[in-house]
N, C-alpha and C positions, 0 to 999 in steps of 0.2 A: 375815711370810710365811716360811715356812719348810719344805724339804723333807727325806726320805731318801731316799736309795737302798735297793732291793731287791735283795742280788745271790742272782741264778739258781743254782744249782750247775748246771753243765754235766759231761753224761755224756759220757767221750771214747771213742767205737768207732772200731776201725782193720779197716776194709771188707776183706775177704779178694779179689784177683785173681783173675778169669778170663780164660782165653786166649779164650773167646767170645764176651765181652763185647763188643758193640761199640753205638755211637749208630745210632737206628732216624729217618732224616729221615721225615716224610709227602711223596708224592708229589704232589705238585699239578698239573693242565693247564690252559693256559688258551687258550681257542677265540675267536678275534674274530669275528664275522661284519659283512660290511659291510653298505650297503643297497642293495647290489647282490645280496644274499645267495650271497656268495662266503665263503668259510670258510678261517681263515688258521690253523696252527699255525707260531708260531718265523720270524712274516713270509713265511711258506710256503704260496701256496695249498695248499687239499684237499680230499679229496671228503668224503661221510660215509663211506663205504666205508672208508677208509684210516685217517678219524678211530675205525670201530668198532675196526678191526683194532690200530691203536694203541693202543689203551686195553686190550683184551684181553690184549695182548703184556707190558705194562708196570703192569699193575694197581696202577694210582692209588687214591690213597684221596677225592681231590678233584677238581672240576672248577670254572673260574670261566671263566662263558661273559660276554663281552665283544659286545654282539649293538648298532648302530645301533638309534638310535629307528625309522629307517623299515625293518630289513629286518623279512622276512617272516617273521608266526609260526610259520608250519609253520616255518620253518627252524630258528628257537628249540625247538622241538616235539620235530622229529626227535633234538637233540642231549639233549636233555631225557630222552627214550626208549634210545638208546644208552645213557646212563649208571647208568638203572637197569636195561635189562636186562644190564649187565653189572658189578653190586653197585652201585655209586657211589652213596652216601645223599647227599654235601655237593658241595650244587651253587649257586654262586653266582654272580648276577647283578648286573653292573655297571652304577651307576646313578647318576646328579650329583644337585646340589638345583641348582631355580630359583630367581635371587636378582632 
């Protein structure tokens, strides 16, 4: 058995500095609702009112809604709807397996 090595020639570029440059995080929110259909940000209740207004102020790029199995779907609904009428394509829902 016998092998070789292949070596790669590597090209060395030396990246020119910008004073603008900077790291772009994604903005994420994440909305619990219980099955009280109470609506929590950051352990905070709130209303949708506040949740639209937040979102608008702070233009996320995501939302991960955290909703009880038993609350209500409108309630699910309504956050559903705030977020695309205010852009938000990635909206996820948290979910277990049964084992």
């Amino acid at each position: 058995l016998t092998s070789s090595f292949l070596s790669v020639p590597r090209i060395n570029v030396k990246l020119p500095k910008a004073v603008t440059s900077q790291i772009i995080e994604p903005k994420s929110l994440t909305i619990v609702i219980t099955s009280q259909n109470i609506f929590y940000i950051d352990d905070k209740p709130t209303v949708l009112f506040d949740i639209e207004d937040l979102i608008k102020k702070n233009k996320y790029d995501s939302v991960f809604i955290k909703a009880d199995r038993d609350a209500n779907l409108g309630s699910l609904v309504s956050i559903w709807d705030i977020c695309k009428r205010n852009g938000i394509e990635k909206i996820g829902l948290a979910t277990t397996s049964e084992e």
